[in-house]
N, C-alpha and C positions, 0 to 999 in steps of 0.2 A: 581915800587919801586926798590930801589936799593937793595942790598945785606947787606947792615950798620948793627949793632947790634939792636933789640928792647931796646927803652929807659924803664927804669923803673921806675914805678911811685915812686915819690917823689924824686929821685934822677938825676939831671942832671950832664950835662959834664960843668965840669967848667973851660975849655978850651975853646980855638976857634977852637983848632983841634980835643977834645971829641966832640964837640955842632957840626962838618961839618959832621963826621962819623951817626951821629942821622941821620933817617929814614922826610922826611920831607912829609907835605900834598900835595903837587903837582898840587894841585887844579889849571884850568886855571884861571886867572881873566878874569872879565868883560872888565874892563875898560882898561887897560893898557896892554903890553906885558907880557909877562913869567908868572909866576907858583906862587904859597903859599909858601911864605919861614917859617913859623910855625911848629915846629912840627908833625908828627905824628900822630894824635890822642889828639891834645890839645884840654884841655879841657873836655874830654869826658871818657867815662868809660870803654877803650881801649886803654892808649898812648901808643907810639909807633908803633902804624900800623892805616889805614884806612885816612879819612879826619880829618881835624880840624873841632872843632864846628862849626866855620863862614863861612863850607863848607860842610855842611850835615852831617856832623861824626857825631854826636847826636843824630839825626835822626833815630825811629825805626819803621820800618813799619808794622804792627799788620800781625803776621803769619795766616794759617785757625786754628793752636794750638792754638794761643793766644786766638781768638777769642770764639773759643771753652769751652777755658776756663772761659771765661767771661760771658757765654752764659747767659740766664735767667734760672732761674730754670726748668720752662717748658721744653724750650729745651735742658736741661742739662737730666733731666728725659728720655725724648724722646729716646736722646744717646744712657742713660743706658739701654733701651728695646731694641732699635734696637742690643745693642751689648750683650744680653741676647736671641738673637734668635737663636734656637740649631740650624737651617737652615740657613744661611746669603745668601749663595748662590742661593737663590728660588727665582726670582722675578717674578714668577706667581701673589701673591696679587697685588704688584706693578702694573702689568701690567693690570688685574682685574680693578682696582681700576683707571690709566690713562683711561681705554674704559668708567669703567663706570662714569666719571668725564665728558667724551668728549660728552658721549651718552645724558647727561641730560643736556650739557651747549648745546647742538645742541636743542634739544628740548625746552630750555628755549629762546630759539633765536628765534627758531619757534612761539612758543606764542606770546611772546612779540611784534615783527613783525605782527602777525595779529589784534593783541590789537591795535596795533597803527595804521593799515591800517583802523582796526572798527571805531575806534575813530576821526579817520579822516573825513571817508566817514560822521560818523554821524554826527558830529562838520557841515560842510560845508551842506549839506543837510538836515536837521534838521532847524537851524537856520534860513535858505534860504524859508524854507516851511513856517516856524512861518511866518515870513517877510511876505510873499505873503498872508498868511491868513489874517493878520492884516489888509493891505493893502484893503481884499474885504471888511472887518469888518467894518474899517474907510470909505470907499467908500460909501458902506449902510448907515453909521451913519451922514455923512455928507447930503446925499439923504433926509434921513428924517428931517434932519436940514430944508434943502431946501423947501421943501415941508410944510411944519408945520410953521405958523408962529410964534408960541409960543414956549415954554421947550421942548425937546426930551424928552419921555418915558425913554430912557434908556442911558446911561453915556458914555461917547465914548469910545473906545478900548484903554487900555494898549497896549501899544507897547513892542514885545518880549526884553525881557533881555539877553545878548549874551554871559553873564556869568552861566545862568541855563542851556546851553547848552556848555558848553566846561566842561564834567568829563576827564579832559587829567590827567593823573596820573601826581604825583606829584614830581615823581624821576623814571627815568627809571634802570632798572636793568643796574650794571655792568659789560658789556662782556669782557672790557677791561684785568680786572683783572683773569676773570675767563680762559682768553685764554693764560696770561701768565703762571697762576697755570698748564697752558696744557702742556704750553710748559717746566716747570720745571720739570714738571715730566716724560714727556718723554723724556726729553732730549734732 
């Protein structure tokens, strides 16, 4: 920016030679050679300095203040406790509280992981045994078929259902999340 006077709102130069001393937006163009010949700050709730509107000057990008301010009540509350702590300096709980977050999503991983190797192993083994039983069951039943010229005594085998054997859970836990909570908090 050059040195020029700040324009002031509502009042322009109503010369050519007041309107050249104004402060201009500078902006490159896209398309063609040179610069914004606009104003300063047209447009927007700063003329005089910064971009024109057709060049970001309007444009406000949410502070951690702003946001803060806008928070939810929840964490508007939260704030207020944390900044109600006679200690602020202490990050003993903090630290507490990352091990024991790390301690229990490790141990949840643990489980989970064997839950799912259990279920596994039973899923494919289980199933696999039904199958084979059936198998001598119908073999038998076909025998007496054979043998008998008349009705079978007894009704042939059901065949295993491959759904009474898969209890696979039906959402597995999220580690995903739990390891970013990890990393939040330890930073």
């Amino acid at each position: 920016m050059t040195d020029a006077p700040k324009r002031q709102p509502g009042k322009q130069g109503t010369t050519k030679a007041e309107r050249a001393k104004l402060p201009l937006c500078g902006a490159k163009h896209n398309k063609r050679p040179g610069t914004c010949k606009r104003p300063a700050g047209w447009g927007t709730e700063h003329p005089g300095e910064g971009r024109c509107k057709l060049h970001g000057g309007g444009a406000q990008k949410p502070s951690t203040r702003y946001q803060l301010v806008n928070a939810s009540p929840t964490l508007q509350q939260a704030i207020q406790d944390q900044q109600a702590d006679p200690d602020p300096l202490n990050l003993l709980p903090d630290l507490l509280l990352a091990r024991s977050l790390l301690q229990e999503g490790v141990q949840r991983h643990s489980e989970v992981t064997a839950a799912i190797i259990a279920w596994h192993a039973s899923h494919t083994s289980g199933y696999q045994e039904a199958v084979a039983i059936w198998r001598e069951q119908l073999a038998l039943y076909l025998e007496a078929v054979r043998q008998g010229h008349g009705e079978p005594e007894m009704d042939p085998p059901a065949p295993p259902i491959p759904e009474a054997f898969e209890g696979k859970p039906r959402q597995l836990p999220d580690l995903a999340s739990f390891i970013t909570l990890i990393d939040r908090v330890t930073g």
